[in-house]
C-alpha positions as CSV (number, residue, x, y, z in Angstrom):
1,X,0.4,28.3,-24.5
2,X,0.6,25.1,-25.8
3,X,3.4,23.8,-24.0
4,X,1.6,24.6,-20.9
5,X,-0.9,22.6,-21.7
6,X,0.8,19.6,-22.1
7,X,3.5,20.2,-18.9
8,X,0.0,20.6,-17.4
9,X,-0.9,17.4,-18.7
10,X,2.2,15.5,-17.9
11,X,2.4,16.7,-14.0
12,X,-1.2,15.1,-13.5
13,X,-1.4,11.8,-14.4
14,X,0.7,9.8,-11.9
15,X,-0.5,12.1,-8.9
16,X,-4.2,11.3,-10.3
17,X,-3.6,7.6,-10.7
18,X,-1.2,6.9,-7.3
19,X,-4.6,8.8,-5.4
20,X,-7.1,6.5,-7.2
21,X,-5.6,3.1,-6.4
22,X,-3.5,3.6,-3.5
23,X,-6.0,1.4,-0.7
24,X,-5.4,4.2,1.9
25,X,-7.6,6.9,0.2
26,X,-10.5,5.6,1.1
27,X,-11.9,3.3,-0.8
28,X,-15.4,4.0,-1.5
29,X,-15.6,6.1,1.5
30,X,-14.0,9.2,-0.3
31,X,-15.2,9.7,-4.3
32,X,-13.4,10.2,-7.0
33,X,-13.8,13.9,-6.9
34,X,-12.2,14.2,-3.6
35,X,-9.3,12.2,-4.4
36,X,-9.3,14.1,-7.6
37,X,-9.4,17.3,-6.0
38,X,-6.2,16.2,-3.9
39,X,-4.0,15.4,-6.7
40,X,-4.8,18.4,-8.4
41,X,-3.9,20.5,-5.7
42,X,0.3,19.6,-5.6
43,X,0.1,20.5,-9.6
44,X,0.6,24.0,-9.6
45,X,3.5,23.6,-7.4
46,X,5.2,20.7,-10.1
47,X,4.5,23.3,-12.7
48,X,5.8,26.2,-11.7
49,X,9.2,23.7,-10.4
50,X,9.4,22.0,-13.7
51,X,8.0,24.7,-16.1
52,X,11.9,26.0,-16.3
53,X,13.0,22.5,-17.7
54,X,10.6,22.1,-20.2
55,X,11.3,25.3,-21.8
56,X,15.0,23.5,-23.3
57,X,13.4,20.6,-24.7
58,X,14.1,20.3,-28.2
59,X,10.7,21.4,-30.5
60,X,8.9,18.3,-32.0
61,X,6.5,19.0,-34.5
62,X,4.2,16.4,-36.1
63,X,3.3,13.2,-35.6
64,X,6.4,12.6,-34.0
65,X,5.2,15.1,-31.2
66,X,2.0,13.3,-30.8
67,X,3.4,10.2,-29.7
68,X,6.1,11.8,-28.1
69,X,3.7,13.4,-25.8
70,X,1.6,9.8,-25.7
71,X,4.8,8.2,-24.8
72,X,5.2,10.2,-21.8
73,X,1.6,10.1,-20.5
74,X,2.1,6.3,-20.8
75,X,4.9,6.2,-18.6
76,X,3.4,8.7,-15.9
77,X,0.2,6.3,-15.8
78,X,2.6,3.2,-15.3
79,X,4.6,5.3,-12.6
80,X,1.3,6.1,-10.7
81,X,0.2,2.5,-10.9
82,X,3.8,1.6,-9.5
83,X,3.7,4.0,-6.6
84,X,0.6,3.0,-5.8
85,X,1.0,-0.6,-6.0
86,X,4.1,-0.5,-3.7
87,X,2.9,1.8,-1.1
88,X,-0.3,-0.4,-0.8
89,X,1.6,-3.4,-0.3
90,X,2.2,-3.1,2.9
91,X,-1.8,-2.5,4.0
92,X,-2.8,-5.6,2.2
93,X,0.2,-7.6,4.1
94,X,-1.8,-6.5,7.2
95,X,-5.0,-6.8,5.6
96,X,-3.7,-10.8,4.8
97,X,-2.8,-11.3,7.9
98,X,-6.4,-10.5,9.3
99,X,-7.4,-13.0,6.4
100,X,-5.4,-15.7,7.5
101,X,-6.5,-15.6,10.8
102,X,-9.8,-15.3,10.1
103,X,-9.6,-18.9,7.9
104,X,-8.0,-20.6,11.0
105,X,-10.5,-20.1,13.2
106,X,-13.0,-20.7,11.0
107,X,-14.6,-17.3,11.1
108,X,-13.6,-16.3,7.0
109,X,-17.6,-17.2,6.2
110,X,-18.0,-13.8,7.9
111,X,-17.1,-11.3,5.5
112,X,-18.6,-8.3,4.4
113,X,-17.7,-4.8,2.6
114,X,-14.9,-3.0,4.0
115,X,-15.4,0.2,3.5
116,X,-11.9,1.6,2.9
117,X,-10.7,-0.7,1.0
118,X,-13.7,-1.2,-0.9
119,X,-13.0,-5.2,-1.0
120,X,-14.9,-8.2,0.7
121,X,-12.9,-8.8,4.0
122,X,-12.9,-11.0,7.1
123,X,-13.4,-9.2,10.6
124,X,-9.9,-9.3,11.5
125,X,-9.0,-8.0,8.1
126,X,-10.9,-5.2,8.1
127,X,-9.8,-4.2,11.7
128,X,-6.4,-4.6,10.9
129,X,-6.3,-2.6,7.7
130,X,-8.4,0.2,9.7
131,X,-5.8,-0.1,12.1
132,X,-3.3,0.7,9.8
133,X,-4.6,3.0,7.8
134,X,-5.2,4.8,10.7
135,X,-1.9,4.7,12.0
136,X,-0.6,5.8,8.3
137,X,-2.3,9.2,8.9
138,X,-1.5,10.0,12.7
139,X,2.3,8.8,12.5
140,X,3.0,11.9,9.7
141,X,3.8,8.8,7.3
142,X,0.9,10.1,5.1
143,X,3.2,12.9,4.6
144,X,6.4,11.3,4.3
145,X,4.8,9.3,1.2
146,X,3.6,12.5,-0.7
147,X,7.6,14.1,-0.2
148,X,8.7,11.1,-1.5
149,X,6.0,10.7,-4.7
150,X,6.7,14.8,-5.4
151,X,10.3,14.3,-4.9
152,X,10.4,11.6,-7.8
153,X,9.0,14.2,-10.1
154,X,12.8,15.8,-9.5
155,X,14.4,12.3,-10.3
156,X,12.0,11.1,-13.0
157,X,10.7,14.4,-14.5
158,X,7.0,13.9,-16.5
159,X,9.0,15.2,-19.4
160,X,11.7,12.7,-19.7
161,X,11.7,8.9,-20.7
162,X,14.4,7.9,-18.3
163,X,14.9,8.9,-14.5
164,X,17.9,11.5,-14.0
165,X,19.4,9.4,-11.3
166,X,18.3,5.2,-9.8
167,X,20.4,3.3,-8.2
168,X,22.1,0.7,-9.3
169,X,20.0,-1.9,-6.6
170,X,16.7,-0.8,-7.9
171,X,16.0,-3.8,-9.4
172,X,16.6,-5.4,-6.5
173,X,14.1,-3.2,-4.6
174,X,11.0,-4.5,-6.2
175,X,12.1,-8.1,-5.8
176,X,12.7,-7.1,-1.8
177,X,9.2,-5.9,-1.2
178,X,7.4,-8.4,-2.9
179,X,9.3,-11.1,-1.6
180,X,8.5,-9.4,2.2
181,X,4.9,-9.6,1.6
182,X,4.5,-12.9,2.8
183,X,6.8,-12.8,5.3
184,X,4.9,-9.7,6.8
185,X,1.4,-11.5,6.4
186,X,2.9,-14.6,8.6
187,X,5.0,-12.6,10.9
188,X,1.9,-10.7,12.0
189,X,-0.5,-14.0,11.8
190,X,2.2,-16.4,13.1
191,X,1.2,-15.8,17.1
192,X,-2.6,-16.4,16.6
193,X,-2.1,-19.3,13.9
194,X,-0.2,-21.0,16.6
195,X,-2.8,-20.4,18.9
196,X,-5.3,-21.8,16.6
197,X,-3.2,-24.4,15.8
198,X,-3.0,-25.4,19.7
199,X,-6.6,-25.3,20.0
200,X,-7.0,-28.0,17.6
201,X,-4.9,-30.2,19.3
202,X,-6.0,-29.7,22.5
203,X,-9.6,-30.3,21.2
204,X,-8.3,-33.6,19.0
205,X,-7.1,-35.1,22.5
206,X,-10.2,-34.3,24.3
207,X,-12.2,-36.0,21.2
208,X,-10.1,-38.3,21.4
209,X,-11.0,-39.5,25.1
210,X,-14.4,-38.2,24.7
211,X,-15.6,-39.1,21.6
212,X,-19.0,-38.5,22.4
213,X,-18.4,-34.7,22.8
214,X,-18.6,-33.6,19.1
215,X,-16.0,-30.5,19.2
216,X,-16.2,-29.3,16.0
217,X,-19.0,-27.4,17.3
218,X,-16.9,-25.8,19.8
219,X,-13.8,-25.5,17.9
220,X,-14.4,-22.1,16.3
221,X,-16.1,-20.6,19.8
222,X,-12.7,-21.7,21.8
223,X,-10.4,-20.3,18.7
224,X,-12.3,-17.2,18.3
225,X,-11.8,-16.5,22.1
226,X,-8.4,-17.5,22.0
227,X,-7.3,-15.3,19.3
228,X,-9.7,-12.1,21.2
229,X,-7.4,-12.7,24.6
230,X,-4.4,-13.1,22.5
231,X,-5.1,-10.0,20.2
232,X,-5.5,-8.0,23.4
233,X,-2.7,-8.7,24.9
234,X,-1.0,-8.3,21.1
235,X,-2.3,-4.9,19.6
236,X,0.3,-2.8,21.8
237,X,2.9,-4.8,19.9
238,X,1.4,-4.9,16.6
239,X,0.9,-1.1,16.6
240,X,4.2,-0.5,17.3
241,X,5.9,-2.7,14.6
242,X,3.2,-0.8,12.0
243,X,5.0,2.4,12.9
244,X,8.3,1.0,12.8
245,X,7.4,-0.2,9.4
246,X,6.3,2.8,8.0
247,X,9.5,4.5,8.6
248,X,11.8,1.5,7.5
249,X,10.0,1.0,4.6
250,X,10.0,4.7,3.6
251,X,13.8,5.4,4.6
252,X,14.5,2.8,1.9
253,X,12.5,3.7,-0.7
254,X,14.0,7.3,-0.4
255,X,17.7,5.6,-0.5
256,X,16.5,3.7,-3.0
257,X,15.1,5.6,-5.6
258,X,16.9,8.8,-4.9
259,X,20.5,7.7,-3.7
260,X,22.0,10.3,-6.3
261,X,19.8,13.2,-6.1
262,X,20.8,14.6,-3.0
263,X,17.2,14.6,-1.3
């Protein structure tokens, strides 16, 4: 009975921890019981996959099966945080992007609570995340992203310190999507920043031959409308490079992570 408790134990922690701080679950839209309640419903099935397994572990007795078993619950807590961290990285790139747009036309004084993300957020940042997250779930990436988080408990079982197969350019992986964070947040930003950025030099030459019209006091109205025609004509565009995204990003975190395991 006791090993069942602490299989049980290991299987939950990085499904419970990836649902809490992914930013797509909701924010403070959906409580912690929900989320909770979601996580603990994939258990069973890790148990009854990996309950085989832990059966041929060696017996530790002791102390030295205390922090055996503490050991192991750290590194499922670190896991979570790292799934979650890298599967919300591309939500705040779009959420960055709204930000940045937001500061050029002069509209960031706006913010307020968004409620799925739980964060204080620009206008444009909060539709864009929305956007996103919606997307996320209608696309069937949702899905994609839960095979892929229960098909690392195959590669890095809950009752091992080291993953059964990684690829040699894993390393490499986390540098890659950190260093495509920015690039994402200005490659979604870049056509309405330019925009901006036009509107403030067409308004320095009219100040310049009018200097009695003060345009700063029409600067943000002429941006703000800019960037609403602009973001029009965009969001066809922008929501199909979000799905193309999704299913880039997660074909090559599959290759990635599980290049040797055959799934």
């Amino acid at each position: 009975m006791e090993k069942y408790i602490v299989l049980f134990s290991l299987c939950v922690p990085r499904l419970l921890i990836f649902f809490q701080v992914a930013p797509f679950m909701g924010g403070v839209v959906l409580s912690g019981v929900l989320r909770n309640g979601v996580a603990f419903t994939f258990v069973p099935f890790l148990f009854v996959t990996l309950a085989p397994e832990f059966h041929s572990l060696p017996v530790h007795t002791g102390y030295y099966k205390i922090f055996w078993t503490l050991g192991l619950l750290a590194k499922e807590v670190a896991l979570g945080f790292v799934f979650a961290y890298l599967s919300g990285l591309f939500f705040w790139a779009m959420q960055s992007a709204g930000q940045l747009i937001d500061n050029q036309r002069g509209a960031s004084m706006a913010q307020g609570s968004d409620p799925l993300s739980g964060e204080q957020s620009s206008p444009l940042a909060s539709f864009f995340f929305q956007t996103v997250v919606y997307l996320f779930f209608t696309s069937g990436a949702f899905l994609l992203l839960v095979e892929l988080l229960l098909n690392s408990y195959v590669v890095w079982s809950p009752i091992h310190y080291f993953p059964d197969a990684a690829a040699p350019s894993l390393s490499l992986f986390f540098v890659k999507v950190l260093g495509e964070f920015m690039v994402l947040v200005l490659l979604v930003a870049s056509p309405m920043v330019i925009v901006c950025l036009l509107s403030d030099v067409g308004l320095g030459l009219i100040n310049r031959f009018a200097q009695q019209l003060n345009v700063f006091s029409l600067s943000m109205a002429v941006k703000s409308f800019a960037v609403a025609l602009l973001l029009v004509l965009y969001y066809s565009v922008f929501v199909r490079f979000v799905g193309t995204s999704f299913s880039e990003l997660i074909s090559f975190m599959k290759n990635v992570l599980f290049w040797d395991a055959g799934l």
